[in-house]
N, C-alpha and C positions, 0 to 999 in steps of 0.2 A: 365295166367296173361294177362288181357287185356288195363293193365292201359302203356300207351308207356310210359310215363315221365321217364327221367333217375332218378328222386331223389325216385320214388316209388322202387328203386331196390338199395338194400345196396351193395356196394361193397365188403364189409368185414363182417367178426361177431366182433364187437366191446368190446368180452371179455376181458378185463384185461390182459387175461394171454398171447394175443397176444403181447404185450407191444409192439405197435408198435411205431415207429421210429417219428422224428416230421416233419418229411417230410409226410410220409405216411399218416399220422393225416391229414396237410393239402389238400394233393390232397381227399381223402377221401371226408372232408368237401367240395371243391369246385366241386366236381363230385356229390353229393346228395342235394347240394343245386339249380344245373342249371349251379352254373357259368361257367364252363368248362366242356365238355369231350373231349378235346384233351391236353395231358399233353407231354413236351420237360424235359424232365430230361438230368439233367447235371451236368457234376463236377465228384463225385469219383466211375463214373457208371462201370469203369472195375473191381472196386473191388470185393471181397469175401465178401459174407452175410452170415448171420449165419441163416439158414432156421429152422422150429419150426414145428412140423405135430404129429400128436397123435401115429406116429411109430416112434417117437424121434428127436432128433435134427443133422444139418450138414453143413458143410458148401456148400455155390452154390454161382448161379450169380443171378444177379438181375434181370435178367427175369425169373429164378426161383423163386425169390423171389415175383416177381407181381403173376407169375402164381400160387404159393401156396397159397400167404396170403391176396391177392386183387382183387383175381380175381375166388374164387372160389364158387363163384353164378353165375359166367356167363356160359351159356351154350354150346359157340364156342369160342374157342383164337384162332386168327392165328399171326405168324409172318412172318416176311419177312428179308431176310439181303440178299448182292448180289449173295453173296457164297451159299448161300442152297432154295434161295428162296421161295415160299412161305412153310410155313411147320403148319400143323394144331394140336397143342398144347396139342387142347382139345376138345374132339367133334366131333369127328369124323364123326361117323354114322349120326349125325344131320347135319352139313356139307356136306355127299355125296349125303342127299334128295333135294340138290337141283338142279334146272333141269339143270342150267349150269356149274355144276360139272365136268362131263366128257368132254364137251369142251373145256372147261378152263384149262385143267390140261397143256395143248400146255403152257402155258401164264403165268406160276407159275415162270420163271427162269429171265426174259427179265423182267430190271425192270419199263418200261412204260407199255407192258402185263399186268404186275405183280400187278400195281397198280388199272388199269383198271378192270382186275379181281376183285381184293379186294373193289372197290367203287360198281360195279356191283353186289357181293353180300351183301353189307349193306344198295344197295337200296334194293333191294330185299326182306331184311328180315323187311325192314320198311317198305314197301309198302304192305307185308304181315298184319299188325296191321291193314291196312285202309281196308282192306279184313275182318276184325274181325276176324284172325287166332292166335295163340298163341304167345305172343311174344320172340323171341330169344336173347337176350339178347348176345349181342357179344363184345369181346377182341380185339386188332390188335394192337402187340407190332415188331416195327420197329429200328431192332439192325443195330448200329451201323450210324445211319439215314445220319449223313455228309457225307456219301459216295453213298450215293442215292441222295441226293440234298443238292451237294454244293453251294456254292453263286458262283455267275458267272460274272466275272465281265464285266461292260458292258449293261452288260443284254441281251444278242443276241443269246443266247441256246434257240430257241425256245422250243426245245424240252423238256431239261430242267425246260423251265418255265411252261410251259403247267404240268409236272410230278408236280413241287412244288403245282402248283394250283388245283388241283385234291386234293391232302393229304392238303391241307387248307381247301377245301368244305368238307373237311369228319368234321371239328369243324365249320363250317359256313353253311351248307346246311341245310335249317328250318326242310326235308324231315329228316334228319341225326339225328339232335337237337335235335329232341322233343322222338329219337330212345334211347335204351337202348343201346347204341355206345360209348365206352371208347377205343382210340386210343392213344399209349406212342411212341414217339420219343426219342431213346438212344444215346448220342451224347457226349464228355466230354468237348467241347466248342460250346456256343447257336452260337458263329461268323464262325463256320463252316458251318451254316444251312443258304439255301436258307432265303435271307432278306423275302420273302414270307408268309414263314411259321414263322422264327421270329418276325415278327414284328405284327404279329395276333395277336389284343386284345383277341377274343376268344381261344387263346389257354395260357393255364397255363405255367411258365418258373415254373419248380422245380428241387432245386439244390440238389444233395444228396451230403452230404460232410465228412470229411476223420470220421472214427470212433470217438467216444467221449469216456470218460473212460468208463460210465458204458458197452456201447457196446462191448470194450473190453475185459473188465471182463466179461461178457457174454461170447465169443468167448473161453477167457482164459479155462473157467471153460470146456467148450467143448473138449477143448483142454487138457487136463489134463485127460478126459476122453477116449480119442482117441491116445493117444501119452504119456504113462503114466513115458517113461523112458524119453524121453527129458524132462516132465512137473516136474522131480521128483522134483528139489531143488526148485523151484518156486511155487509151488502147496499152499503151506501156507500163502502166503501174493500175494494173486494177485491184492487186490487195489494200491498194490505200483508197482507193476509190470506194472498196467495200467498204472499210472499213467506217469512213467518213458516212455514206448510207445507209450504216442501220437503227434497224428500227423502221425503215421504209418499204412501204411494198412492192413488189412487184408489176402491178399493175400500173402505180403512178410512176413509177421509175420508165417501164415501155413507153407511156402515156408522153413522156418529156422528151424521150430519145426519138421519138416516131416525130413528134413538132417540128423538133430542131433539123431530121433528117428532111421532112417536107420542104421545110426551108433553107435546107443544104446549109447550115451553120453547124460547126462545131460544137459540141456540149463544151462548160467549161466550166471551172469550180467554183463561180458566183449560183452558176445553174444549181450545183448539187444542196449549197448552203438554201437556195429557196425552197428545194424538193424536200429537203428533212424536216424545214420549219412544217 
């Protein structure tokens, strides 16, 4: 694939039966049209996603969720969070051709390294295109991002600000731009992030927020599948069951369906009134 533009590369297969989310729809659209590829998600990002894959359905996190359902044309993902730094997702082998691979590996933990690395190989594999070499099409999902670049106040972290403006030029560097480079920022408020990197016109604000019913009757039905003796008395009417649960997450909804199945009881509608409180 020698064409660089990021809109010639779908992020997703746009089948129906992905049903995806309306969040997901619009980063989609503003990654294939130019406008963006740097996306700040935020809002209900620690929650539970109900993942979809032709070996069935489960629940995960939302960077499982990028990784499965958005990002499965790309040919490298990496992440980065402080605790495990950089970690290569997807891609491995495509990943270790490159020449500063084994140098880099020192610089995977420390996160101004960490970043250095990771902007060093996205010029790289764009500067490959101007080569007329194959394009790589790469991911870079950055968990938990507030705690890589917080705001500062003042403004006198050099060092800080220098890290924020680096992971800005990855959605502002034309060399970047015109690259197959989609970059996500995981965060559950944007006023935790470097004013830096918030306040970039070029970067997309996308808020993922708490489930909505059908979502949970999605999850329901999973759940009923996976947890058959908590799901017993509820199995039958789950639009009303969603209905009664939102506003609640995912993860504490699992959280209570997984107890009760431990202990082979039925969930039952006193349970649902406690889980919303």
């Amino acid at each position: 694939m020698n064409d660089t533009s990021p809109s010639s590369t779908s992020v997703v297969d746009r089948s129906p039966a992905k049903n995806l989310p309306a969040w997901a729809q619009s980063l989609i659209e503003l990654y294939e049209s130019n406008a963006a590829s740097q996306f700040l998600l935020y809002g209900n990002v620690g929650d539970a996603v109900l993942l979809r894959s032709a070996a069935g359905q489960r629940m995960g996190t939302l960077s499982d969720y990028l990784l499965g359902s958005l990002l499965t044309r790309f040919d490298v993902v990496l992440s980065y969070d402080l605790g495990n730094g950089i970690r290569v997702e997807k891609g491995a082998e495509i990943f270790s051709k490159w020449p500063g691979f084994q140098e880099s590996q020192k610089d995977w933990k420390s996160p101004r390294a960490a970043v250095e690395t990771l902007t060093r190989y996205f010029r790289y594999c764009a500067n490959l295109v101007r080569l007329n070499q194959p394009t790589i099409q790469v991911g870079c999902i950055i968990k938990n991002a507030d705690l890589l670049v917080p705001p500062t106040p003042g403004g006198l972290d050099y060092n800080l600000n220098a890290l924020a403006s680096l992971i800005r030029d990855w959605a502002n560097d034309a060399l970047l731009t015109t690259h197959a480079l989609a970059t996500f920022l995981l965060t559950e408020n944007l006023n935790d992030l470097h004013p830096l990197i918030v306040n970039n016109p070029r970067a997309a604000r996308i808020k993922i927020d708490l489930p909505d019913v059908p979502q949970l009757i999605d999850a329901l039905q999973q759940m009923c599948s996976d947890y058959s003796t908590a799901m017993s008395d509820l199995s039958k009417d789950l639009p009303e069951v969603a209905g009664q649960l939102a506003g609640t997450t995912l993860s504490a909804l699992e959280s209570v369906v997984k107890t009760k199945q431990h202990k082979k009881e039925p969930l039952v509608s006193d349970d649902l009134a406690k889980l919303k409180k």
